[in-house]
C-alpha positions in Angstrom: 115.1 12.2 46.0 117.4 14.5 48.2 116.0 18.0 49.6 115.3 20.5 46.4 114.9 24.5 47.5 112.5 25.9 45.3 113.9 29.4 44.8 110.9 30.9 43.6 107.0 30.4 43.8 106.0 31.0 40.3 107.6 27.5 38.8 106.3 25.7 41.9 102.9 26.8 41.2 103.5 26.5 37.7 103.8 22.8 38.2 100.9 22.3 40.2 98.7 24.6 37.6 100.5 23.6 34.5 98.3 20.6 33.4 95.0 21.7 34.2 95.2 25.1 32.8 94.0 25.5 29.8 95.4 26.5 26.1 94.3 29.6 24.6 91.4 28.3 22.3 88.3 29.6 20.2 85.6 27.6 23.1 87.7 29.4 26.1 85.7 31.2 28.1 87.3 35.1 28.6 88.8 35.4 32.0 86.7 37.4 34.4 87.0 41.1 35.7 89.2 41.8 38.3 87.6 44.6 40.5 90.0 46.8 41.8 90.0 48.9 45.4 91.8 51.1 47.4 90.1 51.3 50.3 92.4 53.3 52.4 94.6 55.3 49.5 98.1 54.7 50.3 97.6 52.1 53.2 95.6 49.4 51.8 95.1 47.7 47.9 94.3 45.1 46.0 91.6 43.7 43.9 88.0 42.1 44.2 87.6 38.6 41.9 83.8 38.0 40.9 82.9 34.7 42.0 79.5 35.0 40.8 77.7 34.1 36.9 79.6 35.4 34.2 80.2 39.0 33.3 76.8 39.0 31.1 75.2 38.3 34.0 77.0 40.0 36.4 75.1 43.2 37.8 76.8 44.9 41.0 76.0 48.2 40.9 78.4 50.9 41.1 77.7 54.7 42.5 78.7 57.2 40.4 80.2 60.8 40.9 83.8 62.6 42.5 84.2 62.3 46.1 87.4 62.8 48.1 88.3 59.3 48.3 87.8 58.4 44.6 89.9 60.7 43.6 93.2 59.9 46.3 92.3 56.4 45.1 92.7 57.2 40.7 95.3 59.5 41.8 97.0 56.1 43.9 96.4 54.2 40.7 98.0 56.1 38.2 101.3 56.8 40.5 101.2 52.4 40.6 100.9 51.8 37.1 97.0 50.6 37.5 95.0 50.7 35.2 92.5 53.5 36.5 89.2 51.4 36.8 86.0 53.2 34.5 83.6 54.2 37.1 80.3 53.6 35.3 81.6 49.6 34.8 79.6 47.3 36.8 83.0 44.9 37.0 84.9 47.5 38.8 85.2 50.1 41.8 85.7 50.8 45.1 85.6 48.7 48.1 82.5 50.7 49.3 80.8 50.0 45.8 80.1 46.6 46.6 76.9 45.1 48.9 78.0 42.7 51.6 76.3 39.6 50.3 77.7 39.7 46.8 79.7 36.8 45.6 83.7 37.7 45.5 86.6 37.3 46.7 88.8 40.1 48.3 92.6 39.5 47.9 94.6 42.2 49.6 98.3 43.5 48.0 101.3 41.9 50.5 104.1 44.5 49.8 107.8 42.9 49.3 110.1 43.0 52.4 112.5 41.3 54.6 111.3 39.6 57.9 112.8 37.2 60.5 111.1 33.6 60.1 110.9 31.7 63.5 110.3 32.8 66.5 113.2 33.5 69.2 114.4 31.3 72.0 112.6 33.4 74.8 109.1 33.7 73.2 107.3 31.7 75.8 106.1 27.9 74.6 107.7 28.5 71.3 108.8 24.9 69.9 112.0 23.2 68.5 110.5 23.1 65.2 110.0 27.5 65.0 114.2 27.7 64.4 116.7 28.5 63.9 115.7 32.1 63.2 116.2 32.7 59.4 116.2 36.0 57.5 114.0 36.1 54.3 113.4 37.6 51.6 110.0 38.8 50.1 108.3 39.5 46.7 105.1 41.1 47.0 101.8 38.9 46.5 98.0 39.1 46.6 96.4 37.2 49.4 92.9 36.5 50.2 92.2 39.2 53.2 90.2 36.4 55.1 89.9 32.5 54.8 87.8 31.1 52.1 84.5 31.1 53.6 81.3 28.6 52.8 80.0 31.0 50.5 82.6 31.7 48.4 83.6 27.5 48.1 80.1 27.0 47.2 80.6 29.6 44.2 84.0 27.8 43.1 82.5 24.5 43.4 79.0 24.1 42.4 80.2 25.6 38.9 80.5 23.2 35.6 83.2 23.0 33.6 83.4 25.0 30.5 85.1 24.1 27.2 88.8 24.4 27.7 88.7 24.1 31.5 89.5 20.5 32.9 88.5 19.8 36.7 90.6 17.7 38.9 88.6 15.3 41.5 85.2 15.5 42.7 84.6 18.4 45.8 81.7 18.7 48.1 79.8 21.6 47.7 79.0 21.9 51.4 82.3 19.8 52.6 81.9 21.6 56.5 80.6 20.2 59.8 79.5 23.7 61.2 76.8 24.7 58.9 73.1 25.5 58.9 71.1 26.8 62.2 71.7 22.7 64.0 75.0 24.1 64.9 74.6 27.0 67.0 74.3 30.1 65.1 75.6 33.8 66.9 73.5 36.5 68.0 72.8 38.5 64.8 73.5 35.6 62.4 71.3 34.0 60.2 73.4 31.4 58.3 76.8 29.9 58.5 77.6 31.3 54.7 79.9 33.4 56.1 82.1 31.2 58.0 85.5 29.8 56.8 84.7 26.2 55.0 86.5 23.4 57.0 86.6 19.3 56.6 89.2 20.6 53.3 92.2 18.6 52.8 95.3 20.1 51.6 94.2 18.2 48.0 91.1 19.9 48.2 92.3 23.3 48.8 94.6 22.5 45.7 91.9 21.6 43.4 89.9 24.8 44.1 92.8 26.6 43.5 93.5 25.0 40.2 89.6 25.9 39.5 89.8 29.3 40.1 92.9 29.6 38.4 91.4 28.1 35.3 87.9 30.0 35.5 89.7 33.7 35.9 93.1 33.0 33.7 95.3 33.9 36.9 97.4 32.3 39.1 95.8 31.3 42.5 97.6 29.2 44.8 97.9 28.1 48.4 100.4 30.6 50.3 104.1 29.3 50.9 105.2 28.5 54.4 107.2 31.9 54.7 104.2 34.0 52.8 101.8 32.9 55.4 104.0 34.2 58.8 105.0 37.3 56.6 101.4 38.2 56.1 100.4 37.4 59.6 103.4 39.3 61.0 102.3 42.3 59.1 105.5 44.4 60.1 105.8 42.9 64.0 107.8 40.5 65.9 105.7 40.0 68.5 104.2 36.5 68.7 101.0 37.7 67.8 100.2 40.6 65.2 98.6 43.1 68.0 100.9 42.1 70.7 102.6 39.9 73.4 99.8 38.6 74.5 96.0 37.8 73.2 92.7 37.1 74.5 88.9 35.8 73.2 88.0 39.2 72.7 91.1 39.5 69.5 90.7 36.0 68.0 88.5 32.6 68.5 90.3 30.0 70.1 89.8 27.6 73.5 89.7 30.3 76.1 89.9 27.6 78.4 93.7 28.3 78.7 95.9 31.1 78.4 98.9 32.9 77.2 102.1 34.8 79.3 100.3 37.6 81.1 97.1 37.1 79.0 93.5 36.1 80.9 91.8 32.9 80.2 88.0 33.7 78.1 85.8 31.9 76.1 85.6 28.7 74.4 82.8 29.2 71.6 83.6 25.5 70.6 82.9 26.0 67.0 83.8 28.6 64.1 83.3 32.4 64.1 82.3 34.2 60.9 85.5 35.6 59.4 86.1 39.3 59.4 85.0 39.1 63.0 88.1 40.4 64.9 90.4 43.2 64.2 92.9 42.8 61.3 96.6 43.4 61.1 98.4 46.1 59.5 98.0 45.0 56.0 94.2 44.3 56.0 94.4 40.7 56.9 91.6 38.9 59.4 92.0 35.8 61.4 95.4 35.5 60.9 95.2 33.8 64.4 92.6 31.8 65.4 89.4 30.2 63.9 91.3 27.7 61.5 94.0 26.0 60.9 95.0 27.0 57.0 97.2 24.9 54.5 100.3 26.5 53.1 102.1 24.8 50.4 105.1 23.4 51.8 106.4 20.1 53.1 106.6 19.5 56.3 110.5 20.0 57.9 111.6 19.5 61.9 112.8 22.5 61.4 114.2 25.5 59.4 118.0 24.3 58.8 118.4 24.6 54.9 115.0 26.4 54.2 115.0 28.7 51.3 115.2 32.5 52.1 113.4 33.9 49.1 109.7 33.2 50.4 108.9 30.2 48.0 107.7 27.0 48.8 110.1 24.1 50.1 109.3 20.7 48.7 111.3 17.7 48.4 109.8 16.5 44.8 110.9 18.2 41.7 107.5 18.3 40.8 104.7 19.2 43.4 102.4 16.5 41.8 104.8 13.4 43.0 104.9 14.8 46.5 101.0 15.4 46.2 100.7 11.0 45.8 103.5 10.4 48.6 101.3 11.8 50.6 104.3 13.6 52.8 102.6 15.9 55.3 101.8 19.7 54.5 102.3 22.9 56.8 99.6 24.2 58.8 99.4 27.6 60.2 97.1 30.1 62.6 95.6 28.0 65.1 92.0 27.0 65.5 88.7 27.4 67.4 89.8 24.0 68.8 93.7 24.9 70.5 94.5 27.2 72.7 96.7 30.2 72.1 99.9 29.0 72.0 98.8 27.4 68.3 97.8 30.6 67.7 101.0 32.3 67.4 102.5 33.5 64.3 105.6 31.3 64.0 103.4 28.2 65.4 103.6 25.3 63.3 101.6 22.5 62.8 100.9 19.6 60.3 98.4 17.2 58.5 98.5 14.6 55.6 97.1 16.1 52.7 94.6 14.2 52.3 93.3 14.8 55.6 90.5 16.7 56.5 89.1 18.1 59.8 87.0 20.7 61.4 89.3 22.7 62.6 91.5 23.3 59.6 90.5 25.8 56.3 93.0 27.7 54.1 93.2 31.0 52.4 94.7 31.5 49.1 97.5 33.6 47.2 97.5 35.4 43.3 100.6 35.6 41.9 101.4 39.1 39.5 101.4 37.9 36.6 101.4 41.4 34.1 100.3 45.1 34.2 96.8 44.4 35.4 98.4 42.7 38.8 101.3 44.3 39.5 101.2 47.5 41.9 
């Protein structure tokens, strides 16, 4: 079939979601808590999914008591419309209520904008493929504030299926190649938990999506082509988020090579924990760097007749076709493999989705889908 602009997310993701979701029923499990923060009142928000047991079981605890910043942050919420969380709840708080090793998943609020896709003619080794230039549009989404890490797969995918819930194919529960203390673990680091999970195809990616999406009653997704650079950009047209230029010491990548003015560095030759290096603007960590992450789309030579509304552009009027022609799926961010020219925001790359490698990961996206999710 001829080329089919998908003008908005929501169906596209509908599609992919549609059949595996399942109908309000008597057996279906209610969907999980969604834990709220504002970790920086007026700069950063979003919201904390529990990946752990079920809410019975579920036993963060939660500090009690006024302080300065929880009372910017109820005072943030109520001028957004959310739902002010109940302090003495063990399903919702601030970011600071929360101990490092629990089990969720942090999904940061991407505000709605306009930003220019591609990268210019004079950004130094940009491709044929990063053009023309294109203005687009943005709604505002969640995204997950770092790739999906081992830990947080595990969670996702060692679960059963519950009445109602319908899994796709059969995942690995510990699908990546650096993992455990044979591969070289980091000065201060005990386990490889915390690093992004890799040797995912894009089919992969997809069926934990559709899991989570099923187990919480939301919409999570992979991040459209134009989502992905949006978030990365944070605001800048630079080629990378905190500049002209980058080095080992701002993101994990073959330090064997280098960039414009930038110096050469290391070359750790395998993954970094995520959270590692600074973020951007909006919250966001390895943006650039460490993997490779899957975005939605097809793949296209380049950008002439690309939709300009941030949704996904695939060729199939249904995303399931596309998923058996096996057409080949974006890539974004660079890896622990490339050196920094990968690692630029408008860089593209691409895969077969059903290939897997150890260098490539992905991140995901929640839709607002009602009062509870929309800021």
């Amino acid at each position: 079939m001829g080329s089919r602009r998908i003008r908005s997310l929501l169906p596209t993701v509908a599609v992919v979601v549609k059949a595996s979701l399942p109908a309000p029923a008597m057996t279906q499990p209610a969907p999980r808590t969604v834990r709220f923060l504002l970790h920086h009142p007026g700069q950063t928000q979003g919201f904390r999914e529990w990946l752990g047991p079920p809410a019975a079981d579920q036993t963060i605890p939660v500090s009690v008591g006024e302080n300065p910043i929880r009372k910017a942050a109820a005072k943030l919420a109520k001028k957004l419309s959310i739902a002010k969380p109940p302090l003495q709840s063990p399903q919702q708080g601030l970011l600071e209520d929360l101990p490092e090793a629990a089990p969720y998943l942090t999904m940061l609020w991407i505000p709605p904008g306009r930003f220019w896709m591609g990268s210019p003619p004079t950004e130094p080794e940009r491709g044929d493929t990063e053009g023309p230039m294109h203005l687009m549009q943005m709604q505002g989404f969640f995204m997950s504030q770092t790739p999906i890490t081992q830990a947080q797969w595990r969670q996702v995918v060692r679960s059963h299926e519950r009445p109602g819930e319908s899994w796709g194919h059969k995942l690995s529960t510990t699908p990546s190649s650096f993992q455990g203390e044979t591969c070289g673990l980091f000065p201060g680091e005990t386990n490889t938990y915390n690093r992004p999970v890799e040797q995912v195809s894009w089919l992969d990616a997809m069926e934990f999506c559709s899991r989570l999406s099923q187990r919480t009653g939301r919409i999570y997704t992979l991040p459209s082509e134009a989502q992905w650079e949006y978030a990365c950009r944070a605001g800048t047209t630079t080629p990378f988020h905190f500049g002209n230029t980058i080095n080992t010491e701002l993101a994990n990548y073959n330090g064997n090579y280098d960039y414009a003015d930038g110096p050469k560095g290391v070359y750790r030759k395998q993954t970094t924990p995520v959270g590692l290096f600074p973020a951007n603007a909006w919250g966001l960590q390895d943006m650039h760097g460490n993997m490779y992450e899957w975005c939605l789309d097809d793949w296209h030579d380049s950008y002439e007749g690309a939709p300009t509304d941030g949704g996904a552009w695939v060729d199939e009027t249904e995303v399931i076709k596309s998923e058996e022609l096996g057409k080949a799926r974006l890539l974004r961010g660079g890896s622990w493999y490339d050196g920094p020219r990968g690692c630029r925001s408008a860089y593209r790359y691409h895969d077969r989705p059903g290939s897997a490698d150890s260098f490539v990961g992905f991140r995901v996206v929640c839709l607002p889908q009602g009062p509870s999710l929309n800021p």
